[in-house]
C-alpha positions as CSV (number, residue, x, y, z in Angstrom):
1,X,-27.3,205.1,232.6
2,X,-28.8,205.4,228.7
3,X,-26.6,207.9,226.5
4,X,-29.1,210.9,226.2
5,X,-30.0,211.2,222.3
6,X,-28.6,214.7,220.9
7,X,-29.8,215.0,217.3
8,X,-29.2,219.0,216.8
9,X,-27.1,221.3,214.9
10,X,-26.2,223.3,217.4
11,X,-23.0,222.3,217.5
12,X,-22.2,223.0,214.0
13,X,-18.7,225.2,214.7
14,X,-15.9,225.9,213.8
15,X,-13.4,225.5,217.1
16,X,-10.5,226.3,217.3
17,X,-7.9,223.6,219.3
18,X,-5.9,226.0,221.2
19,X,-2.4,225.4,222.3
20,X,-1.2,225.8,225.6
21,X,1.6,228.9,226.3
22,X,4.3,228.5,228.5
23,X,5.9,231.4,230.8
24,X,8.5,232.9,228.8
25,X,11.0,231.2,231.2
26,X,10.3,227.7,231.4
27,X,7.4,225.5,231.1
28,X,5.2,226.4,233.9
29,X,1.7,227.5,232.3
30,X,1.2,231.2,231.5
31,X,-2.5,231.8,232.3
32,X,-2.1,235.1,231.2
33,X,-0.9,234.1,228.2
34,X,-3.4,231.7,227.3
35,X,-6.4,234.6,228.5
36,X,-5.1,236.5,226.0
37,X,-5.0,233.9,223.6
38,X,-9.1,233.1,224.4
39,X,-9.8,236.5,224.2
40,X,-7.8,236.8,220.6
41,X,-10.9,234.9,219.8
42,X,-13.9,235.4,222.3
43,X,-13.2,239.3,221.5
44,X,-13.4,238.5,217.8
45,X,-16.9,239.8,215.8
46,X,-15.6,238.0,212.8
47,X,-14.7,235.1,214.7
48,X,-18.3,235.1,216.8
49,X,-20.1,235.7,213.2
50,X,-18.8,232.7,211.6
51,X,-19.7,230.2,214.3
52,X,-16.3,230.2,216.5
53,X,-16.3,228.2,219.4
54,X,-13.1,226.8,221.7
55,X,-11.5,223.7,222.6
56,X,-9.6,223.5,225.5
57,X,-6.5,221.4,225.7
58,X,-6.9,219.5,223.3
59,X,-4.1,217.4,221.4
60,X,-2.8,220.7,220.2
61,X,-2.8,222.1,224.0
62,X,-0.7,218.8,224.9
63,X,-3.0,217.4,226.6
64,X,-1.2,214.7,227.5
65,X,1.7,216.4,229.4
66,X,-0.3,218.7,231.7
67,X,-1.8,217.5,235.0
68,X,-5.8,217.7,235.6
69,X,-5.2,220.6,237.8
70,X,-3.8,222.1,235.1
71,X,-6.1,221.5,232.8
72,X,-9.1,222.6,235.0
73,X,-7.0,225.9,234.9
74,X,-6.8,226.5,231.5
75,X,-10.4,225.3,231.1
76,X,-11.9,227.8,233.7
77,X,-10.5,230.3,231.9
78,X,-12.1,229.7,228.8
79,X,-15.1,229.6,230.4
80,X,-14.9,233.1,232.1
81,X,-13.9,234.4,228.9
82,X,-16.9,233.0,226.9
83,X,-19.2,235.5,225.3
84,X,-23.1,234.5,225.2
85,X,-24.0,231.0,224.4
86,X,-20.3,230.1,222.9
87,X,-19.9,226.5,223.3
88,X,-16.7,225.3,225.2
89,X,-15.4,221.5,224.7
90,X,-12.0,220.4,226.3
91,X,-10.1,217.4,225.9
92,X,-8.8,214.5,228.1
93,X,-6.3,212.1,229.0
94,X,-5.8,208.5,230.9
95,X,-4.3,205.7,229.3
96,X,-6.2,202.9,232.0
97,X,-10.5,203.2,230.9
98,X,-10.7,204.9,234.7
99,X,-8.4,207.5,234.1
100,X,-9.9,208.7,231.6
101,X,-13.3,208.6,233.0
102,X,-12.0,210.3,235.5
103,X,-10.3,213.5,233.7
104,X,-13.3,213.8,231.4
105,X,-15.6,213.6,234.8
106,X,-13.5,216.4,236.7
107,X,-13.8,218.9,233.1
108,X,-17.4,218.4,233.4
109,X,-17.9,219.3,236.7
110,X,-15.6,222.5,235.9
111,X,-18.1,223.4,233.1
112,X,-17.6,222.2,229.9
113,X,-20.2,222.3,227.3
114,X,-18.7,219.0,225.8
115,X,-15.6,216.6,225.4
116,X,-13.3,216.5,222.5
117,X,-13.2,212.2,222.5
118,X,-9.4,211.3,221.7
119,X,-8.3,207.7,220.6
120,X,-7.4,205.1,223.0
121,X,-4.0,204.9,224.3
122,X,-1.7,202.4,225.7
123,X,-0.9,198.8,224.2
124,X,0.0,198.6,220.2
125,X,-3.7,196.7,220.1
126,X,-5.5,199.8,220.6
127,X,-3.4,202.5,219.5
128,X,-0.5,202.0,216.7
129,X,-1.7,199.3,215.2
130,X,-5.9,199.1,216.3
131,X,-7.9,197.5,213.6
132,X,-10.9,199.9,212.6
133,X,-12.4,197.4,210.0
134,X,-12.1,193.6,212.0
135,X,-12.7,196.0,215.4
136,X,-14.9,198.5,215.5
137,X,-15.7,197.4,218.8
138,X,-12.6,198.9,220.8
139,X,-13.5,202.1,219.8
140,X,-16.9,202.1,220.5
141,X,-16.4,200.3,223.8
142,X,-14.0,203.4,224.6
143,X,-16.3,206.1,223.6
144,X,-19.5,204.3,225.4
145,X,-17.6,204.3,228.9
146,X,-17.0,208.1,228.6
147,X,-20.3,208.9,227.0
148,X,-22.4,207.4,229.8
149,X,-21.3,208.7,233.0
150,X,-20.4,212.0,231.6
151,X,-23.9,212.9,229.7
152,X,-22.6,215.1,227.9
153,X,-22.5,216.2,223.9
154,X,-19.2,214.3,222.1
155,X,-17.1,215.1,219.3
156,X,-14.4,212.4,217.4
157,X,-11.2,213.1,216.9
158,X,-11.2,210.3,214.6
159,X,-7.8,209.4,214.5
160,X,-6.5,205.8,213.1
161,X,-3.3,204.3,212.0
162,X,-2.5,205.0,208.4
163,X,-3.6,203.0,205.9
164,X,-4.2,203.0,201.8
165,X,-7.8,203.0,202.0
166,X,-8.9,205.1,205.1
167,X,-6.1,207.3,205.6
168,X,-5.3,207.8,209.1
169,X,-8.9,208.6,210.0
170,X,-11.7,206.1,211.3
171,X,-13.3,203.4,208.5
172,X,-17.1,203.4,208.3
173,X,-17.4,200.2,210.2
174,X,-16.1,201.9,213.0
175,X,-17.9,205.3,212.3
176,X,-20.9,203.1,212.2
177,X,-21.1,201.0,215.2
178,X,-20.4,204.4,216.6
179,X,-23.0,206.4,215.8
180,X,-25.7,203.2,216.0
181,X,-24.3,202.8,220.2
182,X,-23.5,206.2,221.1
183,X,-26.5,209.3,220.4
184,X,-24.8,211.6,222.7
185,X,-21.9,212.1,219.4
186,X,-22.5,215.5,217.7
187,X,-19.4,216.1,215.8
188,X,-17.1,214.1,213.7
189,X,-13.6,215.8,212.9
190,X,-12.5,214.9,209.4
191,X,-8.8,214.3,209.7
192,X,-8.7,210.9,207.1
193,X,-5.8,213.0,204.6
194,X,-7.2,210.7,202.3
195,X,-9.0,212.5,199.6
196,X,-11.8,209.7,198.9
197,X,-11.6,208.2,202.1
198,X,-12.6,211.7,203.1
199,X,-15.8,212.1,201.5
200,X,-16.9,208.4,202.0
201,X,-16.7,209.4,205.5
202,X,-18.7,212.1,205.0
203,X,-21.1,210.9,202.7
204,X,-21.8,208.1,205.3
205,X,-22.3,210.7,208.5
206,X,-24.3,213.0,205.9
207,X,-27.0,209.6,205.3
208,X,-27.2,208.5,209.1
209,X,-30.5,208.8,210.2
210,X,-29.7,211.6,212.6
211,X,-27.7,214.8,212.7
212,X,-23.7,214.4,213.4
213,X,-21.9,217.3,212.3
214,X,-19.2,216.9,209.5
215,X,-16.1,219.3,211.3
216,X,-13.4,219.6,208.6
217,X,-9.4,219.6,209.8
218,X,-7.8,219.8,206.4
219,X,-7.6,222.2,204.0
220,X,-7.1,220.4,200.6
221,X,-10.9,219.6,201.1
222,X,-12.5,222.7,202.2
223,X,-14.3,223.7,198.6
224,X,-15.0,220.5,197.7
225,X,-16.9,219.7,201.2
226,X,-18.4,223.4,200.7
227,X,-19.8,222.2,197.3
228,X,-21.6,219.3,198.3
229,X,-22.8,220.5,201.3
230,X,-20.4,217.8,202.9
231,X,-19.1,220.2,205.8
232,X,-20.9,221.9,208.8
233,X,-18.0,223.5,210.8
234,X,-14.7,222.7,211.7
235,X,-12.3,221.3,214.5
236,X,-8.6,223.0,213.6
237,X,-5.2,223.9,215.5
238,X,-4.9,225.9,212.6
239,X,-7.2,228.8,213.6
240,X,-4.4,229.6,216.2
241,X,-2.4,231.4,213.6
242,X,-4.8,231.2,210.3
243,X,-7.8,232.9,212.1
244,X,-7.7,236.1,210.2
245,X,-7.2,234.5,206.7
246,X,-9.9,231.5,207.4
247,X,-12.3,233.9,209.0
248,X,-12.0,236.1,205.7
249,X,-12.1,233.4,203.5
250,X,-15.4,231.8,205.0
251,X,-16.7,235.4,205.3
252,X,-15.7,235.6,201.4
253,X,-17.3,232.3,200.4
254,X,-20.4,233.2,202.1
255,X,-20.5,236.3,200.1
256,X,-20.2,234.7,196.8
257,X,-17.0,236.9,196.2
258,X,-14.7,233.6,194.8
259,X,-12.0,236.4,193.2
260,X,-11.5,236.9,197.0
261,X,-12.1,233.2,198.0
262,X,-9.3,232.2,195.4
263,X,-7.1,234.9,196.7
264,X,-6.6,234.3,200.1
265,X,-6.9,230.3,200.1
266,X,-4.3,230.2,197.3
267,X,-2.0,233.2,198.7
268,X,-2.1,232.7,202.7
269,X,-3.7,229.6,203.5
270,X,-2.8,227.1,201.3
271,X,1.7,228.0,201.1
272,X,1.7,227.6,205.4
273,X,-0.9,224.4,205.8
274,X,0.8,222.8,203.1
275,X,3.9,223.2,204.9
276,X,2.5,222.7,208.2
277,X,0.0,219.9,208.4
278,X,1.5,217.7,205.3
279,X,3.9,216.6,207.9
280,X,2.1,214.5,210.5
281,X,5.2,214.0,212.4
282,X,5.5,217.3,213.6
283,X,2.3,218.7,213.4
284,X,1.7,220.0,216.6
285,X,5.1,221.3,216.9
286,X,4.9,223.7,213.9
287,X,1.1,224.7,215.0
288,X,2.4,226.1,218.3
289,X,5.5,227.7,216.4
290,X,3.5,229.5,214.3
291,X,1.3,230.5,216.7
292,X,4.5,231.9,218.7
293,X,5.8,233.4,215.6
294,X,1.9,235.2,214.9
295,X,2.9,236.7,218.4
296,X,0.6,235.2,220.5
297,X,2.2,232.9,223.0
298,X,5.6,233.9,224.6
299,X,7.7,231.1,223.4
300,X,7.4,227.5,220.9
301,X,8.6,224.9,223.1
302,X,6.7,222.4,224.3
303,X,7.1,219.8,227.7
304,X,9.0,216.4,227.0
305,X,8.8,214.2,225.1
306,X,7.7,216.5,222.3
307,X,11.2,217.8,220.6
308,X,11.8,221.5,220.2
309,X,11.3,223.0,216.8
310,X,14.4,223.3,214.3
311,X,16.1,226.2,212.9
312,X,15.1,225.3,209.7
313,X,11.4,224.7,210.3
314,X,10.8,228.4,211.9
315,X,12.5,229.4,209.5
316,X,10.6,228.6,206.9
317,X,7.3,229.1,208.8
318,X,8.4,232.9,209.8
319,X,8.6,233.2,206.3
320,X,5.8,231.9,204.6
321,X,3.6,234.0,207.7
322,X,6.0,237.1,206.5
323,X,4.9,236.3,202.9
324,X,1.4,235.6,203.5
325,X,1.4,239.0,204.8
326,X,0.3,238.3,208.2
327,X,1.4,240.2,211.3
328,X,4.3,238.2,213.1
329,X,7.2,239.1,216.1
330,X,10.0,241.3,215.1
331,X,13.4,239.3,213.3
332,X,15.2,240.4,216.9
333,X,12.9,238.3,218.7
334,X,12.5,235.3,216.8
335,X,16.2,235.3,217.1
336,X,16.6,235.8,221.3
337,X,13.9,233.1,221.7
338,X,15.0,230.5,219.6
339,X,18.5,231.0,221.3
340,X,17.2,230.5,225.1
341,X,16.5,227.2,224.1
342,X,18.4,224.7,226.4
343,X,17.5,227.8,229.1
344,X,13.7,227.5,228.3
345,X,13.7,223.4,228.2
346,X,16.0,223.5,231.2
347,X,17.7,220.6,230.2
348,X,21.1,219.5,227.7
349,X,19.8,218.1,224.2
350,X,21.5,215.1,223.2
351,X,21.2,215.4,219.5
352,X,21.4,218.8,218.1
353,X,18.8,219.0,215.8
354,X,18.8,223.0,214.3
355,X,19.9,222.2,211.3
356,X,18.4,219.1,210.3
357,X,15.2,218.5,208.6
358,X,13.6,215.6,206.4
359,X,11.1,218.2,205.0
C-alpha cells in the first residue's frame, strides 16, 4: 500500500503530551480526571488561539504501562472533548513490529487524527545503543511498517541514545532516509538538548523539498528557533503545568511586547524547566508532579516500574510553581498526598528514597 504524500502545514501545533491521572486511591484510571484535564485545554480561548492541539498517551501519559483498552479510553475522550477541527494524535506501544502495528491500528480505528511515532523498543541493537549514523535503516524500516497500513499523518518523537554530536535526538542520516521513504511524516519533535545539533536538525527539515513541521520540546531554544523562523509549533509535556505562562509568552511574542516576553520566560518558565527537563532521568516523573501540584490530576504517582517522586524533588517543584506565581494545591494537601504513598502504590518500597536526590 504507497504511504499517501502529506505536504501541508496543517499540522503546525503546538500539542500538548498529556499525562494520564490516576484515581486518588490507587492506579486504576480516573477518566474524570483526565476529561477535566482535556477540557483544561479544549475550553481554553488562549490555548485554541495559539494553535493548541492534544496528544493522547503519549510517553508522558505512560504509554507503556496502560493496556490498549485503556488507551482507546483515554483517547475517546479526547475526541468527544475536541472543539472544531482540533487535531488529536495519540501514541503507541509494542515492543515485536506486530504489536505495534496493532496498537497504532486499533487508535485509528477509535479516531485519531494522527500517531505520535515512538522509538523502537526491545533488544540494545535498536534501543540503548541503535546507531542513527551506520543505521538509518532501523528506524526507517520501523516507521514505514506503521506508516503504511495505518495511512495516517506522523509525527517523530525523535529520540536517540546520547551522544556528543547529536544529542539524544535523531542524526540527519537518519532524519533523511526518513523523510526521502516515508511522505506521510508531518511533524518532527526537536528533543536533540544539543544546542547545534538542534538547529542542524532543523536547518535540514527547513531545506527538504517538502513541508515537515519543526515542533520544539525544549525551552533553551525557543527564541532562537523563533528568530530564524526554525520553529512551527511544538510537541511538550510541559504544557500540562506551563500552559498559562507558555500560552502568554507566545501570545506576547506575537505581539512584539519582548518587556513581557523577557518577563515571563525568565521569571516562570525558564526556573521550573530548568529544573524539570535538565534531568532526563526523571523527566516524566517531575512533569506529572507538577501537573499534580498545578492541581490538576488527583495524585503524582505513576504504575511500576516508574519510581515515585522524592520529597525533595516536590519539594522543590511546589516551590518554584509557588514562586513563579502560578496557582497550585494547598501546603495541607501536598502533604496528605505525598504521605499515602505506600497506600496509593499499594505495595512496600524497598529503598526509601524521600530524602535522596542527585539533583
Amino acid at each position: 500500500m504507497a504511504i499517501p504524500v502529506l505536504d501541508t502545514k496543517k499540522f503546525d501545533r503546538n500539542f500538548c503530551a498529556l499525562v494520564t491521572p490516576y484515581k486518588s486511591d490507587g492506579l486504576e484510571i480516573d477518566e474524570d480526571a483526565f476529561r477535566e484535564l482535556v477540557r483544561y485545554f479544549t475550553r481554553s480561548a488562549d490555548f485554541l488561539k495559539t494553535g493548541g492541539a492534544l496528544i493522547a498517551v503519549p510517553e508522558a501519559g505512560e504509554v507503556f504501562y496502560l493496556t490498549q483498552e485503556e488507551r482507546n479510553r483515554l483517547i475517546k475522550i479526547a475526541l468527544q472533548e475536541r472543539p472544531g477541527d482540533m487535531p488529536i494524535f495519540s501514541g503507541y506501544y509494542g515492543v515485536r513490529r506486530e504489536e505495534c502495528i496493532e496498537s497504532a491500528m486499533s487508535a485509528k480505528k477509535v479516531g485519531v487524527d494522527g500517531l505520535l511515532v515512538l522509538p523502537p523498543a526491545g533488544t540494545m541493537e535498536v534501543s540503548t545503543a541503535i546507531d542513527g549514523v551506520g543505521n538509518p535503516e532501523i528506524w526507517t524500516n520501523h516507521v514505514k511498517a506503521l506508516a503504511e497500513p495505518l495511512q495516517l499523518p506522523l509525527i517523530i518523537h525523535a529520540a536517540a541514545p546520547w551522544n556528543s554530536e547529536w544529542g539524544g535526538g535523531l542524526p540527519i542520516p537518519t532524519v533523511k532516509m526518513m523523510l526521502e521513504a516515508i511522505p506521510s511524516i508531518v511533524g518532527w519533535k526537536m528533543i536533540s538538548g544539543n544546542y547545534g545539533a538542534h538547529f542542524r536538525v532543523a536547518n535540514f527539515l527547513r531545506s527538504f523539498p517538502r513541508h515537515v513541521g519543526i515542533l520544539n520540546a525544549p525551552h533553551y531554544a525557543e527564541h532562537t528557533a523563533r528568530l530564524l523562523n526554525l520553529v512551527d509549533g511544538a510537541v511538550s509535556g510541559g504544557y500540562n503545568y506551563l500552559k498559562e505562562p507558555t500560552i502568554e509568552h507566545d501570545l506576547a511574542w506575537k505581539a512584539g511586547d519582548l518587556e513581557k516576553v523577557k518577563t515571563i520566560f525568565a521569571e516562570q518558565i525558564v526556573p521550573i524547566q530548568n529544573y524539570i527537563v535538565t534531568y532526563s532521568g526523571r523527566l516524566h516523573i517531575r512533569y506529572k508532579l507538577a501537573t499534580w501540584i498545578r492541581g490538576l490530576i488527583p495524585h503524582p504517582f505513576m504504575r511500576p516500574p516508574m519510581p515515585p517522586p522524592r520529597k525533595d524533588e516536590a519539594e522543590n517543584i511546589y516551590r518554584l510553581i509557588s514562586d513563579a506565581g502560578l496557582t497550585h494545591i494547598t501546603r495541607s494537601e501536598f502533604e496528605r498526598v505525598l504521605a499515602q504513598r505506600e497506600a496509593i502504590l499499594g505495595q512496600a518500597l524497598v529503598v526509601n528514597q524521600s530524602e535522596y536526590s542527585r539533583h
